[in-house]
C-alpha positions in Angstrom: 19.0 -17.6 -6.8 17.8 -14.5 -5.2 14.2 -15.6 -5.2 15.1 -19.4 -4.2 15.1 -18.6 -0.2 11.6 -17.6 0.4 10.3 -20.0 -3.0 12.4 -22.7 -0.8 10.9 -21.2 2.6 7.5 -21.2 1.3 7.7 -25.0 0.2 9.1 -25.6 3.9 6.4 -23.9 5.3 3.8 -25.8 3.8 5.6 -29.2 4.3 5.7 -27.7 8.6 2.3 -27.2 8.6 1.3 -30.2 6.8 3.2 -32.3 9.5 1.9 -30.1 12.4 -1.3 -31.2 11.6 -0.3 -34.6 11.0 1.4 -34.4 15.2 -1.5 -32.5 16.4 -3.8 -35.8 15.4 -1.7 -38.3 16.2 -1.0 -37.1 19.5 -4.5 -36.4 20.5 -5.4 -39.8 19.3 -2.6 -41.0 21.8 -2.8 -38.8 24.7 -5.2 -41.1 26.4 -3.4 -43.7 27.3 0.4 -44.5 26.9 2.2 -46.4 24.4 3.1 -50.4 25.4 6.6 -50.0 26.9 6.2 -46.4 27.8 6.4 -44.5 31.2 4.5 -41.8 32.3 7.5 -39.7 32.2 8.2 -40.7 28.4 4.8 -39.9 27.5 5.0 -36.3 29.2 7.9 -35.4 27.6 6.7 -36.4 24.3 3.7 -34.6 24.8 5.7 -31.2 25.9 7.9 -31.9 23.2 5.3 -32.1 20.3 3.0 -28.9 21.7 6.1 -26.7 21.9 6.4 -27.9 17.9 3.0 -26.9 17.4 3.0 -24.0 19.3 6.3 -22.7 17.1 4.4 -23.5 13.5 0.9 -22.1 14.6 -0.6 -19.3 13.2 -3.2 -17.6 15.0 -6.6 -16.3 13.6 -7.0 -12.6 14.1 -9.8 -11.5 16.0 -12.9 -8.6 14.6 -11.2 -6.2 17.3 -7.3 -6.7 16.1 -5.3 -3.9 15.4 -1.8 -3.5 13.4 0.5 -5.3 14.7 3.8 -4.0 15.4 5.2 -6.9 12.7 3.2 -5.3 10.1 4.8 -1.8 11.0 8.1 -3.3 10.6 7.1 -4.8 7.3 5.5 -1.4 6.2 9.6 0.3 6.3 10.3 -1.7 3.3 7.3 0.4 0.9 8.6 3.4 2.5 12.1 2.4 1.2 10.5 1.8 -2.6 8.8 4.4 -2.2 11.5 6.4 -1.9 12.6 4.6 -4.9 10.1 5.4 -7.4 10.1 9.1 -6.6 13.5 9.4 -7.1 13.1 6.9 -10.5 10.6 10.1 -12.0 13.1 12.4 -10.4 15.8 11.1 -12.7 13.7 11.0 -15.8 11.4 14.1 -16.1 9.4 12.4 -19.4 6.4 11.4 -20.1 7.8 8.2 -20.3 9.9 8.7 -17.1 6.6 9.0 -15.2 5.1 6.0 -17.0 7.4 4.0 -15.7 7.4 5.2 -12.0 3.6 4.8 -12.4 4.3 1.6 -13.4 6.5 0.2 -10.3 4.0 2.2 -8.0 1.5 0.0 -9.2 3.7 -3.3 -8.6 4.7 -2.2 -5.6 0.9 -1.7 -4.3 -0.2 -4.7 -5.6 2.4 -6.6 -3.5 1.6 -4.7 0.0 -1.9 -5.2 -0.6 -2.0 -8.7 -1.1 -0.2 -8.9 2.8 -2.8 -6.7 4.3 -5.6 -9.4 3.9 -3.4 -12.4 4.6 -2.6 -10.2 8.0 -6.2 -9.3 8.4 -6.9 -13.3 8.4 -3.9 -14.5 10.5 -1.8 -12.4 13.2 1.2 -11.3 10.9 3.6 -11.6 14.7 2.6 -15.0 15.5 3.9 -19.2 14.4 4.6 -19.8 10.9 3.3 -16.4 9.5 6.0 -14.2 10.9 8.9 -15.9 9.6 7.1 -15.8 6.0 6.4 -12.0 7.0 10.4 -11.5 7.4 11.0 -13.3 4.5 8.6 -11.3 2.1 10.0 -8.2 3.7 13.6 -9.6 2.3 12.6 -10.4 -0.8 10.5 -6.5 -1.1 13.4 -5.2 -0.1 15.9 -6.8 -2.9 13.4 -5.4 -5.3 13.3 -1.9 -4.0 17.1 -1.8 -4.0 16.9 -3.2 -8.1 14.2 -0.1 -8.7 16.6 2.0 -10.2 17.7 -0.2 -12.9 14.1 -1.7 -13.5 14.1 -1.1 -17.2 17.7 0.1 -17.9 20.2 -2.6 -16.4 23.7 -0.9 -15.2 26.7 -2.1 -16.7 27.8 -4.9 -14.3 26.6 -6.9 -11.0 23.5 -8.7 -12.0 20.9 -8.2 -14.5 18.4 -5.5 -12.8 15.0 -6.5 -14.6 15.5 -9.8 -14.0 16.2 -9.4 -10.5 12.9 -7.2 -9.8 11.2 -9.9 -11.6 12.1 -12.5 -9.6 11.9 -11.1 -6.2 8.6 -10.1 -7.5 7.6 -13.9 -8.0 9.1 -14.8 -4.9 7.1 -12.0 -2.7 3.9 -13.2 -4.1 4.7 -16.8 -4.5 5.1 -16.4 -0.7 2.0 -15.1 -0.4 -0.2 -17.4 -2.3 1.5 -20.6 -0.8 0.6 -19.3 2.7 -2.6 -18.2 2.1 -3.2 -21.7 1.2 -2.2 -23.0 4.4 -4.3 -20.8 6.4 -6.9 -22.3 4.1 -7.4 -25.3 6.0 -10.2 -26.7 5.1 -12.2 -23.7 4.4 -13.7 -24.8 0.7 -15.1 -21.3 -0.2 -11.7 -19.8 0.7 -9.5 -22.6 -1.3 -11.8 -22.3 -4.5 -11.2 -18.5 -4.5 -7.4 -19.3 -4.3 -7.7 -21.8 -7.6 -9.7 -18.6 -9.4 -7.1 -15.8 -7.8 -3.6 -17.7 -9.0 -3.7 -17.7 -12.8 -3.5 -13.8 -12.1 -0.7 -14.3 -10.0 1.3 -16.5 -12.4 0.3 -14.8 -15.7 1.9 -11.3 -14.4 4.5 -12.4 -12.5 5.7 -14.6 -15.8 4.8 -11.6 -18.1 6.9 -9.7 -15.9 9.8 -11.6 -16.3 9.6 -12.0 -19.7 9.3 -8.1 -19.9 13.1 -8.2 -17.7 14.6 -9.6 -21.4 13.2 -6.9 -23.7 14.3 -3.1 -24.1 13.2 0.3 -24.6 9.3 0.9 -25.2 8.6 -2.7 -25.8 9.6 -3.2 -21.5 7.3 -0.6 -20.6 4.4 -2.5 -22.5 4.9 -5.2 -21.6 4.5 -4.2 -17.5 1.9 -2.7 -18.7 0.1 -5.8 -19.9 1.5 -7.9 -16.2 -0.1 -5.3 -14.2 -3.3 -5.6 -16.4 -3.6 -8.8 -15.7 -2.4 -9.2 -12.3 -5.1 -6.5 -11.0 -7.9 -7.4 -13.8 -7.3 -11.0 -13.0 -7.9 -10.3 -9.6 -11.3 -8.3 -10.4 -12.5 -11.2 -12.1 -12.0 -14.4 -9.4 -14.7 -12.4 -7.1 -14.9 -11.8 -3.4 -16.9 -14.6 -2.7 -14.3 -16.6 -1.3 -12.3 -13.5 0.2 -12.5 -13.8 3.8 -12.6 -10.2 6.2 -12.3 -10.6 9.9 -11.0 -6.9 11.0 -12.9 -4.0 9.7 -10.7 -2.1 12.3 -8.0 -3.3 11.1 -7.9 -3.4 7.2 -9.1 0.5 7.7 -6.2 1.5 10.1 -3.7 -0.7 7.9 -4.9 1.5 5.0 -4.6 4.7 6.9 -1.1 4.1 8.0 0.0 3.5 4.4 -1.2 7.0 3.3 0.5 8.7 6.4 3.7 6.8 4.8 2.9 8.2 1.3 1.9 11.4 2.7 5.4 11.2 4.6 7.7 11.1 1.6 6.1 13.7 1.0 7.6 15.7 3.6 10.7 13.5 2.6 11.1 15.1 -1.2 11.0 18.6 0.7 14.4 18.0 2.6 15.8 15.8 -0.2 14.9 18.7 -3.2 17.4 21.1 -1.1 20.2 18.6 0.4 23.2 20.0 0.1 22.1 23.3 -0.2 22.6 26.1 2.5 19.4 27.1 4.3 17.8 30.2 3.2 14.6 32.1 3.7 13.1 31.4 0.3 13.8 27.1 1.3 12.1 27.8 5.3 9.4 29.5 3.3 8.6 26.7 0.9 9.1 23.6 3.3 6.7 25.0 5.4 3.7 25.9 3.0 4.8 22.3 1.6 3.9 21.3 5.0 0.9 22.9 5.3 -0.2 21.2 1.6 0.7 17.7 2.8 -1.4 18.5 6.7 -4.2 19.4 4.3 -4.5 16.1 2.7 -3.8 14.5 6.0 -6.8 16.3 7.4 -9.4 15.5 4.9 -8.4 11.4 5.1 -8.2 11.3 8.5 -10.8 14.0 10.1 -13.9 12.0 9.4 -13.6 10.2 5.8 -11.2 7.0 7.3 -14.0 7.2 10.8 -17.0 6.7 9.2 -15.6 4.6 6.4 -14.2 2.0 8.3 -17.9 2.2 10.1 -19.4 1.2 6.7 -17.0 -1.5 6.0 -18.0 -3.0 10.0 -21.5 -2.5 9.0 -21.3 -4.5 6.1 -22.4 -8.5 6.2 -19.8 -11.3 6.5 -20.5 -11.5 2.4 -20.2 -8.6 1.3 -17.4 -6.9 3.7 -14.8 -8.7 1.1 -16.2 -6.6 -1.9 -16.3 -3.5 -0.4 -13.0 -3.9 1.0 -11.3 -4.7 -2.8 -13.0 -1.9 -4.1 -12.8 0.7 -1.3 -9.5 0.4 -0.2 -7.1 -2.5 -2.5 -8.4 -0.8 -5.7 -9.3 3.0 -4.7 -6.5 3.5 -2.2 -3.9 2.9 -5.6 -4.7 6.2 -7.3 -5.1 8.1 -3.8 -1.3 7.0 -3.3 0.0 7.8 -6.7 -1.5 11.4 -5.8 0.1 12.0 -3.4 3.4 10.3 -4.9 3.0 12.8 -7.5 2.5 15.5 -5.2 6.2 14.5 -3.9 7.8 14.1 -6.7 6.9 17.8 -7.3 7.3 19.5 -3.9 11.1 18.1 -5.0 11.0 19.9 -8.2 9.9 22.7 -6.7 12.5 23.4 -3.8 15.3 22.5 -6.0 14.1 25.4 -7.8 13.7 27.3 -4.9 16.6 26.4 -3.3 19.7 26.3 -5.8 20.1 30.1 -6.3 23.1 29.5 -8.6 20.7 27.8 -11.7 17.6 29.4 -10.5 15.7 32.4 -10.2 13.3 33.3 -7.4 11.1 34.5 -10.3 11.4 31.5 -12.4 8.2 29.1 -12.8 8.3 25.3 -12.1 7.3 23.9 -15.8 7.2 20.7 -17.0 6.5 17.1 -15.4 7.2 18.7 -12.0 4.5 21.4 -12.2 1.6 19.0 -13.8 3.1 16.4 -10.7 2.2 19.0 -8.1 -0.6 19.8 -9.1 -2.0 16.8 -10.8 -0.7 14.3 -7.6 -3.2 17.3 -5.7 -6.1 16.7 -8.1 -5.7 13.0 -8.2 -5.8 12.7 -4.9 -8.8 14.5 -4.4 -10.9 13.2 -7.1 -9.7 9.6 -5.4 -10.8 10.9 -2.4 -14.5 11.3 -3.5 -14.3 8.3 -5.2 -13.1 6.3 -2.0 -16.4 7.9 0.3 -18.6 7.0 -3.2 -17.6 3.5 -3.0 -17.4 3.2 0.9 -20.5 5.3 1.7 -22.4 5.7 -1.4 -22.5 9.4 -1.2 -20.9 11.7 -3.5 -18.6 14.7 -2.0 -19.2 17.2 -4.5 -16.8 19.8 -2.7 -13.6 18.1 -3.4 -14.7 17.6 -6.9 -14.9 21.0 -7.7 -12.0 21.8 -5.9 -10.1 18.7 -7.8 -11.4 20.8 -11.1 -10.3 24.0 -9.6 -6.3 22.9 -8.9 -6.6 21.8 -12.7 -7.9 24.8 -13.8 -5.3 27.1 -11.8 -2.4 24.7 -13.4 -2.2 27.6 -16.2 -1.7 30.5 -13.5 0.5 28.3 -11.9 3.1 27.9 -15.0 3.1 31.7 -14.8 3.6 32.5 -11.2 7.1 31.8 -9.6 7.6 28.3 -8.3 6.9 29.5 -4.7 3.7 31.7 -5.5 2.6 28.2 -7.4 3.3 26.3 -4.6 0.7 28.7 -2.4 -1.9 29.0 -4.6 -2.1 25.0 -4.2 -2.0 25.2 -0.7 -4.4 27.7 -0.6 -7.5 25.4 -2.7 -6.6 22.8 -0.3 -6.3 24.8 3.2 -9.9 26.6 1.7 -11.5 23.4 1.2 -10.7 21.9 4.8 -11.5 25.1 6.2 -15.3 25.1 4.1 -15.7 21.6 5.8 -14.7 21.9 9.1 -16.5 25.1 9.6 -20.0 24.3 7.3 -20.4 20.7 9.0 -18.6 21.6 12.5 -21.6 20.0 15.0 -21.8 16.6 12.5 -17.7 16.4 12.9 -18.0 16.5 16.6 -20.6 14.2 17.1 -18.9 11.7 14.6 -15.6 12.3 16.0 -16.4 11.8 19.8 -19.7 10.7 20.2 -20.2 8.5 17.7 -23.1 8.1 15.5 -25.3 5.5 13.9 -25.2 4.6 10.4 -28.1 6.8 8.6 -26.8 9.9 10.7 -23.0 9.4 9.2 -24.2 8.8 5.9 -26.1 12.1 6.3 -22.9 13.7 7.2 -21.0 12.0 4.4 -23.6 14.3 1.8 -20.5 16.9 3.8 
């Protein structure tokens, strides 16, 4: 039942815009002259009557220049939500297998916003048919976020949590398919790439909730082998069918989802020491913890998302789609869980810091929380170079080595205090943007306010 409203509304939808079409020809077919028996004034009021029909089921084609939409905004609360979520999931479990698991719904939960960033990249999510399906994903996202907790370990009571995460996830994307299929139309390259995307889409979503019936290790492999074959179904149906319309805005859709990753985050800081009385030691922490996450803000945002979302502009009609998949669907998955790793140990760490009755100023942060702090850092950055690779084919070595420096200072960090940890980290990643923005300081300018061509940002990029 909890999936049935937007299966049902999807079904609706289709049936709407199948009978829009169906008005929009008969009444252009008619509109010339009036039926036998028919006043002028009958005809006029059919005719207002059946373009205020149209005009409520339409969905309108986004433009090369369109930006986010204040829809999609709306629809981006619900990932902060599960976001939120899956932090606090690791939180609760500090095991390998804890983390697994977390990884695990990150990746679910990814593969469901992404598959809304094209469709609103084809269509404007605020307008006609598509924002009521827009509303009713978000409800159906937002069941699932509330059932992350009990994912794989069902609460005595209420309903069965798997099974409801594995049918609002069948619903969401159910949702998805059926109105990307409208928008279709009759666009054959687009429709054939649907037939080749959708065994994907069934196979994990029915894996999935086969995986809601089992327990213990066998769950976890299970969602394993859905996510497997959701994402490597989707690598092998192609591009070629994959239509692109907004460079503009499939980059600034993908940069606004890493300011919400990067923003829970700051989140983790004040949730690690809720409840707990301010102190210097917490004012101290939160604020290099800042200073971390404002790093990583700066090295996305200064000129890596600019000249990116350049290349992906540049790029022909044809080939926009792959770089797109790769660049940001694909690549943009592993930057996240950085930085989702980053908060789930900036929450480690100020507990630590904070709760002066179980800990010591002097005592380390060990475990899953110290390899998520600084992992999540090195992750990201490694994800970082890989994302420029792919979008403008040249390698960044700097944040390489300084990916393999935060993993090499992991050992000094299980010996210093938590806090002294927590600087050291900050300090590799305040260095780094400080090496950048002082080495390449004229190239940033010129990117940043003058613009640039092509060859003279990809010379920048070697930066």
């Amino acid at each position: 039942m909890l999936g049935s409203v937007p299966i049902l509304l999807a079904s609706d939808l289709a049936f709407q815009a199948a009978h829009s079409r169906l008005t929009f020809m008969v009444s252009t077919a008619s509109e010339s002259q009036p039926r036998e028996g028919e006043c002028d004034g009958d005809l006029a009021q059919s005719d207002v009557m059946s373009l205020t029909q149209r005009r409520r089921l339409r969905m309108e084609a986004s433009s090369q220049d369109a930006s986010v939409t204040p829809l999609e905004l709306f629809f981006d609360l619900v990932f902060v939500f599960g976001l939120t979520q899956v932090t606090s999931l690791m939180a609760d479990d500090l095991t390998v297998s804890g983390l697994i698991r977390g990884l695990l719904v990150l990746g679910l939960l990814w593969w469901s916003w992404t598959g809304y960033a094209w469709l609103a990249n084809v269509v404007r999510a605020d307008e006609g048919a598509a924002r009521i399906a827009m509303l009713a994903a978000m409800a159906a996202m937002f069941v699932l976020a509330l059932s992350i907790p009990e994912a794989f370990n069902d609460e005595p009571g209420g309903l069965n949590g798997p099974m409801v995460v594995g049918v609002c996830y069948f619903a969401f994307r159910a949702l998805h398919l059926v109105l990307f299929w409208i928008i279709a139309g009759d666009d054959e390259g687009l429709r054939r790439q649907l037939v080749r995307f959708t065994p994907s889409v069934i196979g994990g979503t029915a894996l999935l909730l086969v995986a809601s019936g089992l327990e213990g290790s066998a769950k976890t492999v299970l969602w394993s082998v859905a996510l497997l074959v959701d994402y490597g179904g989707t690598l092998l149906a192609g591009v070629s069918g994959w239509r692109l319309r907004s460079a503009r805005h499939f980059a600034e859709r993908h940069g606004l989802i890493v300011i919400v990753a990067l923003g829970e985050s700051i989140v983790a800081v004040g949730v690690g020491v809720a409840g707990l009385a301010i102190s210097w030691p917490i004012v101290v922490a939160a604020v290099v913890g800042l200073t971390l996450a404002a790093g990583m803000w700066w090295m996305y945002f200064d000129i890596t998302s600019l000249v990116a979302e350049r290349a992906l502009a540049d790029e022909l009609d044809g080939d926009r789609p792959r770089l797109a998949r790769d660049a940001y669907s694909f690549l943009h998955l592993p930057l996240i869980t950085g930085v989702i790793l980053l908060a789930l140990g900036m929450k480690k760490l100020l507990e630590n810091v904070g709760d002066t009755e179980h800990h010591d100023l002097a005592d380390p942060l060990t475990g899953i929380g110290l390899y998520a702090l600084y992992g999540g850092v090195s992750l990201y950055l490694v994800s970082h170079a890989a994302f420029k690779l792919r979008a403008t084919h040249i390698l960044s070595v700097q944040r390489l080595v300084a990916a393999a420096m935060v993993l090499a200072l992991l050992p000094l960090g299980a010996q210093l205090p938590a806090l002294g940890a927590l600087v050291v980290l900050t300090a590799v990643v305040v260095g780094l943007v400080a090496f950048e923005a002082i080495r390449f300081a004229e190239d940033r300018e010129r990117i940043r306010h003058e613009g640039m061509p092509r060859d003279s940002v990809q010379a920048v990029e070697q930066s």
